[in-house]
C-alpha positions, 0 to 999 in steps of 0.5 A, a space after each residue: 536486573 535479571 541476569 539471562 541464562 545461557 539458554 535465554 541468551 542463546 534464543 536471543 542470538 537465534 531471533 537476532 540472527 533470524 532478523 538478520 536472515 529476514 532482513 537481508 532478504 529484503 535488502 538484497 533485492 533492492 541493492 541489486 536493482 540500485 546497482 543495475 539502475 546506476 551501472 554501465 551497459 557493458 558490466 550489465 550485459 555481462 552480468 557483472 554487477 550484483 550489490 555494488 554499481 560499475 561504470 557508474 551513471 545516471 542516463 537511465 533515471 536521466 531517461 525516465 525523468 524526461 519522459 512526460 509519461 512517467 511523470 505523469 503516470 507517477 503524478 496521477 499515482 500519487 493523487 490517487 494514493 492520497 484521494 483513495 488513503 483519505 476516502 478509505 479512512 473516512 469509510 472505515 470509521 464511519 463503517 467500524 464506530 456504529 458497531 460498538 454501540 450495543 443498542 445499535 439494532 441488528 448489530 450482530 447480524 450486520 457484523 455477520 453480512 460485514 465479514 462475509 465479504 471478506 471470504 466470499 465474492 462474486 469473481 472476476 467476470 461478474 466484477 467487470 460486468 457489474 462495473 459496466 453496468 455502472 459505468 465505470 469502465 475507462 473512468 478515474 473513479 473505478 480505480 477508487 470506489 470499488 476499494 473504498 473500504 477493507 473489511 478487514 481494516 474495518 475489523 481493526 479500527 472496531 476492535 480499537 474503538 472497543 478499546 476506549 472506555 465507554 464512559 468517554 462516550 457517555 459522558 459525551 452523550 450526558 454532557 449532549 455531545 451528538 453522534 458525528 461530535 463524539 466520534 470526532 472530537 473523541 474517538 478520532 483523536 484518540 485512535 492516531 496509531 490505528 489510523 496512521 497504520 490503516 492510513 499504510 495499509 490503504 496507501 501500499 495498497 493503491 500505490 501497489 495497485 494495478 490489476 483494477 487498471 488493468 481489467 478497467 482502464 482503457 485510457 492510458 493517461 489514467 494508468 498508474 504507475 504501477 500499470 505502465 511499469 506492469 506493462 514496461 517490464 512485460 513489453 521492454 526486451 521485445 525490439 520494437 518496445 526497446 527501440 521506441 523506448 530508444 533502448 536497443 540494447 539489453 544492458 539499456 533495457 534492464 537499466 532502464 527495468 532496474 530505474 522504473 522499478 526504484 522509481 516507483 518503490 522509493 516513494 512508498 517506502 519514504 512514508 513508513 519512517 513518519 509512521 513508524 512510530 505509530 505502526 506497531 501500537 496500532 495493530 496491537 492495540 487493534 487487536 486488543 479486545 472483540 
């Protein structure tokens, strides 16, 4: 067993520190939204509650919990989530395996037009106007085609599937495996870590997603719940939004914020622990070879 210098135990102490500083960056916010969701209006409104909750209660979670709206913008949320995560993966594989393969024609110069995109877009105005054109304002499917596929992502996968021998695919080819039956009996099974990271990466994506709703979306019983919380945080210190939400106090009000937010944050970050173990093998491998 090699014995650490002191030098090499001090760098040691320095990144577990740092860890410790990155860490509670994060956790900080969150414990302090948790507190304001579960503390009485008084301690809010004189600005008395930090990481711990006072004059404990529930009416907040209690209020979005009974309103159908919430319900029903987190239900709506979660199928899309899922719907646009399977969408996305099957894409991005059926995208990423064809461009390993050297006889493919024109392969460089499909790569080429494939990470073009990543740097270069049309803009926001002839978005809208080519969404128009399809028809795709106001309707459930504008919030999943036009994300379907990540170019990056897409980078990824290819530079994982470069990383699996060539002579499992030819042995499948010899043996009169087609193309669908090597990819799937194959590379699929073999590219679980990538896949369950890139399965993150499209779920965050959507489930943190409203700007699309917001520029496409019209009908409010398709928005996320990231839209009606967008619009909740922006509208809910007016009277009038308060009043109709039956929050005419400013210690009800940011109560209320605080429950939106860890209702609609707790969800998502329940996921990464099943992926967890898969997460980081995933990008590395992924970057393995080019």
């Amino acid at each position: 067993m090699k014995i650490k210098s002191n030098g090499e135990k001090a760098w040691d102490m320095f990144f577990v520190f740092l860890c410790l500083i990155v860490s509670a960056i994060c956790i900080i916010p969150m414990l302090n939204l948790l507190a304001k969701s579960l503390s009485g209006t008084d301690f809010l409104v004189r600005n008395e509650v930090y990481l711990i909750p006072k004059g404990l209660n529930f009416n907040a979670y209690s209020t979005v919990l009974k309103d159908p709206k919430y319900i029903r913008a987190f239900a709506w949320t979660v199928i899309l989530t899922v719907i646009c995560t399977l969408l996305s993966l099957t894409m991005t594989t059926l995208c990423a395996f064809p461009l390993i393969f050297e006889k493919l024609r024109g392969r460089k110069a499909i790569n080429i037009f494939i990470t073009i995109t990543m740097f270069f877009n049309a803009g926001t105005i002839p978005n809208y106007l080519l969404m128009q054109k399809l028809n795709l304002l106001s309707n459930p499917l504008v919030l999943i085609l036009p994300g379907v596929l990540s170019v990056y992502n897409m980078i990824i996968m290819r530079s994982f599937f470069y990383g699996i021998p060539d002579s499992l695919r030819e042995s499948a080819e010899i043996d009169g495996a087609t193309f669908f039956e090597i990819l799937y009996k194959i590379y699929v099974p073999l590219s679980k870590p990538v896949m369950a990271t890139l399965a993150l990466f499209y779920a965050v994506g959507r489930w943190n997603g409203y700007s699309d709703a917001l520029m496409y979306m019209r009908e409010e019983k398709y928005y996320p719940l990231q839209l009606l919380l967008y619009n909740i945080i922006n509208n809910i210190n007016s009277v009038e939004v308060a009043t109709q939400e039956g929050f005419s106090a400013p210690g009800l009000s940011e109560s209320l914020k605080a429950a939106i937010v860890m209702f609609s944050t707790v969800p998502i970050l329940c996921i990464y622990p099943f992926l967890q173990k898969y997460f980081i093998s995933g990008v590395t491998l992924g970057a393995v070879k080019e």
